[in-house]
C-alpha positions in Angstrom: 0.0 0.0 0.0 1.4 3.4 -1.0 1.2 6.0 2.1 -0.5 8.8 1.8 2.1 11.9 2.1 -0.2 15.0 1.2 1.8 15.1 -1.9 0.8 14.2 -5.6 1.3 11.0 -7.3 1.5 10.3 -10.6 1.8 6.6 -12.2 4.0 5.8 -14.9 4.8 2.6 -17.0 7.9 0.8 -15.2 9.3 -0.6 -18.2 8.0 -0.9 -21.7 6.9 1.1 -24.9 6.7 4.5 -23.4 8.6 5.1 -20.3 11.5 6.4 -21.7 9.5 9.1 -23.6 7.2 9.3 -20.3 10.5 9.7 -18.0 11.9 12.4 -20.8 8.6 14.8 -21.0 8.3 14.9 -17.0 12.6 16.3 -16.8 11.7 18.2 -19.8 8.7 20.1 -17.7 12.0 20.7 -14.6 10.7 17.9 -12.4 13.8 16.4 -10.8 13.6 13.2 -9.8 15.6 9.7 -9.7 13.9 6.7 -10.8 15.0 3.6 -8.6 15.0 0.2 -10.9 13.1 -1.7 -7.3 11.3 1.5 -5.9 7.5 1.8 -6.3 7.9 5.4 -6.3 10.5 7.9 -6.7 10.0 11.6 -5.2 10.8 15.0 -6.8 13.4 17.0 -5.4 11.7 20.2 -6.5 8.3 19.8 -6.5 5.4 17.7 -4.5 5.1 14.7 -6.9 6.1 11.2 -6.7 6.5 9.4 -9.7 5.0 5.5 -9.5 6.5 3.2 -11.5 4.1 0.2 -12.3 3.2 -2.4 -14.4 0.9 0.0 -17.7 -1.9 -2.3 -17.2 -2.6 -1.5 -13.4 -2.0 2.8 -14.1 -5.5 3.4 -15.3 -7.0 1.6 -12.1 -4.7 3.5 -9.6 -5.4 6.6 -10.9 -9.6 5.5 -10.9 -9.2 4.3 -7.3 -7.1 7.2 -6.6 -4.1 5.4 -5.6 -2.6 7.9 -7.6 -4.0 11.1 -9.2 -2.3 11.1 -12.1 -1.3 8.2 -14.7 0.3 8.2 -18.3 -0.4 5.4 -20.1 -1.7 4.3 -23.5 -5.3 4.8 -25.0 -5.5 0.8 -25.4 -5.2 0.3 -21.8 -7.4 2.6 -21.3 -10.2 0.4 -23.4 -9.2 -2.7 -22.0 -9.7 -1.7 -18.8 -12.9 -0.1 -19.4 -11.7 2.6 -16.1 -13.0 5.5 -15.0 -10.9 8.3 -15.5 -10.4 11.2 -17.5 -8.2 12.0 -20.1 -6.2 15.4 -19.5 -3.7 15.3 -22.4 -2.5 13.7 -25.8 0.9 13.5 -25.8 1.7 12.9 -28.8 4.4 9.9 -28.5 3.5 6.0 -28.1 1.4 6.1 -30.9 0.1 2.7 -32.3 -3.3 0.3 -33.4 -5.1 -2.1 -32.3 -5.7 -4.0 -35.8 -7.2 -7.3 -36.7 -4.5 -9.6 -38.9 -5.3 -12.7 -40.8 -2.6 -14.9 -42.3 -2.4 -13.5 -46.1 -2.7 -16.7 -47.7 -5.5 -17.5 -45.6 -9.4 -16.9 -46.9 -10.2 -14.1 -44.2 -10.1 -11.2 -45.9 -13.0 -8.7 -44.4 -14.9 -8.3 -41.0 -17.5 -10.9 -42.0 -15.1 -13.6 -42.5 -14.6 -13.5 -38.6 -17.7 -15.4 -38.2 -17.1 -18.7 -36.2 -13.6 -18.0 -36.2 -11.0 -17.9 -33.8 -9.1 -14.4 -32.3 -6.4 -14.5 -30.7 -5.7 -11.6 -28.3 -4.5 -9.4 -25.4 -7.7 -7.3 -25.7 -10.6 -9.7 -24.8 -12.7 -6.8 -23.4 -11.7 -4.5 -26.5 -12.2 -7.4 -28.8 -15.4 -8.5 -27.3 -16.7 -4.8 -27.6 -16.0 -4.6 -31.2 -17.3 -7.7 -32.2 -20.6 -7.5 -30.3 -21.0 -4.3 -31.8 -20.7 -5.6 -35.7 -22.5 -8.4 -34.9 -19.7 -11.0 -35.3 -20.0 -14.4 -33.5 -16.4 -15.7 -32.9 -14.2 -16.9 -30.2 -11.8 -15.2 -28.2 -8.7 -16.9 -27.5 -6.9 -14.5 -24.8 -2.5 -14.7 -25.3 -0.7 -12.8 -22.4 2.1 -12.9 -25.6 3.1 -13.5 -29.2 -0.2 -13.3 -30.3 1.6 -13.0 -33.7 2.2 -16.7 -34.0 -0.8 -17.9 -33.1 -2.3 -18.6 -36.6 0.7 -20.8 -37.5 0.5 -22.9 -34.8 -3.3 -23.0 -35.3 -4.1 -22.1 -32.0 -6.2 -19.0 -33.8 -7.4 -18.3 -37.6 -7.0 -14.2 -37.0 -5.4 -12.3 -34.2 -6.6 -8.7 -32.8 -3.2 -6.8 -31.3 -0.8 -3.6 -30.8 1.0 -2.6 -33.7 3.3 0.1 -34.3 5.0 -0.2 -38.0 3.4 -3.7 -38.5 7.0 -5.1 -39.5 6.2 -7.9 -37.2 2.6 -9.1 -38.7 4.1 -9.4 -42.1 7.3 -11.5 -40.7 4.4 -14.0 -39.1 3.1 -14.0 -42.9 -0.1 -11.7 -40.9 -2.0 -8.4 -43.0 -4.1 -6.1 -41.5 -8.0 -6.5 -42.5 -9.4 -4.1 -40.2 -8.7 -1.3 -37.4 -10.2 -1.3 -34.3 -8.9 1.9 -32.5 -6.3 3.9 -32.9 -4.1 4.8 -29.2 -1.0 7.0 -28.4 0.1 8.1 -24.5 -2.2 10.4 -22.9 -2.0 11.5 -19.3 -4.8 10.6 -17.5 -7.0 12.1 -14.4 -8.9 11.0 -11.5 -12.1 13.2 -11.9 -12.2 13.9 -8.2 -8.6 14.6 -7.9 -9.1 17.3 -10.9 -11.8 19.3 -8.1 -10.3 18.4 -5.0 -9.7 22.0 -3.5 -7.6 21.0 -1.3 -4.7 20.1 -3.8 -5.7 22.9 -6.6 -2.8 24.6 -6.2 -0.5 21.8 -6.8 -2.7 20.1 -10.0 -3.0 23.6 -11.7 0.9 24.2 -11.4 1.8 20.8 -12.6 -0.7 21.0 -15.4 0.6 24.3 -16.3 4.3 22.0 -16.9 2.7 19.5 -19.0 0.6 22.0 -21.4 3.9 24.3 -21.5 6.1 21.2 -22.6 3.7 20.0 -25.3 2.7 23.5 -26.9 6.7 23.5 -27.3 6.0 20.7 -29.6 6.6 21.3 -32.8 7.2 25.2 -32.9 10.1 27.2 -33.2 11.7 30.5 -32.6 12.3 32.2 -35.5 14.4 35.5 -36.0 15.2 37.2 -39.7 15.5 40.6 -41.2 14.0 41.8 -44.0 12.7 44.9 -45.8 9.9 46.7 -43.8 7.8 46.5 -46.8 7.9 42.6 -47.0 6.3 42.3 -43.4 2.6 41.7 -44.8 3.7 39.3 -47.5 6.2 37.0 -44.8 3.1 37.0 -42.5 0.7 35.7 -45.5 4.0 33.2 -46.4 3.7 31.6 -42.9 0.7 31.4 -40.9 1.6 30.8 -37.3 3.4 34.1 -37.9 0.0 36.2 -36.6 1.7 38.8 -35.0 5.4 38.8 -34.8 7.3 40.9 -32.9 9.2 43.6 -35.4 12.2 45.6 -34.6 13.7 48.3 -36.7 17.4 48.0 -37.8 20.1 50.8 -37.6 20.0 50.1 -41.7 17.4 51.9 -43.2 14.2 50.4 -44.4 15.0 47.1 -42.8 13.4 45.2 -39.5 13.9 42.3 -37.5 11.3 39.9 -37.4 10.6 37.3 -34.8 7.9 34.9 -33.9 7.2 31.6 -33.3 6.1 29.2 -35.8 5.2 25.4 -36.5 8.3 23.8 -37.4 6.9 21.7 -40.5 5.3 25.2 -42.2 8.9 26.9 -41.4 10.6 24.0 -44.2 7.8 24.6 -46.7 8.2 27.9 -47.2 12.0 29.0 -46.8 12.8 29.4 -50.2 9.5 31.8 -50.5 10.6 33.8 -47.7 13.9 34.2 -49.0 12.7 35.2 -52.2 10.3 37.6 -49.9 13.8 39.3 -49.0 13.7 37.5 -45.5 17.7 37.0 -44.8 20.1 36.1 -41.6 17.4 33.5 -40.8 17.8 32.2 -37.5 15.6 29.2 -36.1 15.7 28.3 -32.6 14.1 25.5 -30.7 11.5 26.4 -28.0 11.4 24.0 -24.7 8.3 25.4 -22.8 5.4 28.1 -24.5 2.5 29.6 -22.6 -0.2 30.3 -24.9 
């Protein structure tokens, strides 16, 4: 049993798909913290959080039971466990499917082939879900593991499971007939927790981290010069640019721009804004933004 401290807790995959990303995004928001490789929970040195490390398939029902007030863990888990909690955040890494495979030599090529068949899965709850819900009789063979391999050693005709590039369905011979959900990390809430007056304080400032660290995301800082009478036509050239910060240059006629923009427009248009008269570019990244 985890003592109750007064401070926050918030539950994290011990090992696995996303706990490096996890562990990065929470020292990328300044939390300070060791993670111990036998400890159920680590502290933070500068704030009042402990991280939990646990197995991903018990975070969603700490943070219901409020064990812990805060969890992140995948969307799938999520489903499977059925829990009740609230998402807070996407967050953008751990991204992935849940997908139905059938052998590709096999006869099952659509949803309706399923009928009287047998699935092989890690999801029985999903996978019962989704086949009640199209109407598909079949039988649900639950694998704590390689559910991959399942049709060639004819312990299943299909299989219903996680995948990220796929690379390992087609290895096992396996194609993907159908998608059941799509899932990434998200950080999730306990509803109570999220009102609790009590701890306001502390949630508010901690979700103020998170939403700083993932606005970040994607954006840059970016400084040029250019003529004074190309500042319309750069801000049409790159729309994140809405209103950037314009300074004027000891050299006649010319200003320094500066704003922040999404990285992937930036690329697109560089050769326009050059051609604009935009020169000395200058992009920097950004590692928290408050909107």
């Amino acid at each position: 049993m985890i003592a109750t401290n007064g401070r926050l807790k918030l539950a994290i995959q011990k090992e696995g798909r996303i706990t490096e990303e996890s562990t990065a995004l929470l020292r990328a928001m300044g939390l300070d913290f060791d993670l111990r490789s036998r400890a159920l929970f680590s502290p933070c040195r500068n704030y009042l959080l402990d991280i939990l490390s646990v197995r991903d398939d018990d975070i969603p029902e700490y943070v219901q039971d409020c064990v812990s007030e805060f969890g992140i863990v995948g969307e799938n888990i999520i489903a499977e466990k059925n829990a009740r909690v609230k998402i807070v955040e996407h967050l953008g890494f751990g991204k992935c499917q849940l997908v139905v495979c059938a052998p590709k030599s096999g006869s099952i090529k659509e949803l309706s082939a399923l009928k009287g068949k047998r699935i092989a899965t890690s999801y029985p709850r999903t996978v019962k879900r989704f086949l009640q819900s199209n109407s598909i009789p079949a039988d649900i063979i639950e694998i704590s593991g390689s559910v991959e391999i399942t049709p060639t050693l004819d312990v299943a005709d299909a299989t219903c499971d996680i995948i990220s590039t796929g690379s390992t369905a087609r290895v096992n011979g396996l194609e993907v007939i159908h998608t059941v959900m799509t899932s990434e990390a998200v950080l999730i809430a306990n509803p109570a927790s999220l009102k609790s007056a009590k701890k306001k304080r502390e949630i508010d400032q901690l979700l103020i981290r998170f939403r700083s660290v993932l606005s970040a995301r994607g954006k840059k800082y970016v400084m040029m010069n250019a003529p004074a009478a190309a500042v319309e036509k750069i801000k049409q050239l790159v729309p994140g640019m809405k209103s950037p910060t314009v300074v004027p240059l000891t050299n006649p006629g010319m200003v320094a721009i500066h704003s922040v923009v999404g990285e992937n427009i930036f690329w697109e248009v560089i050769e326009k804004l050059k051609h604009a008269g935009a020169s000395d570019i200058i992009v920097v990244p950004i590692e928290k933004f408050f909107a």
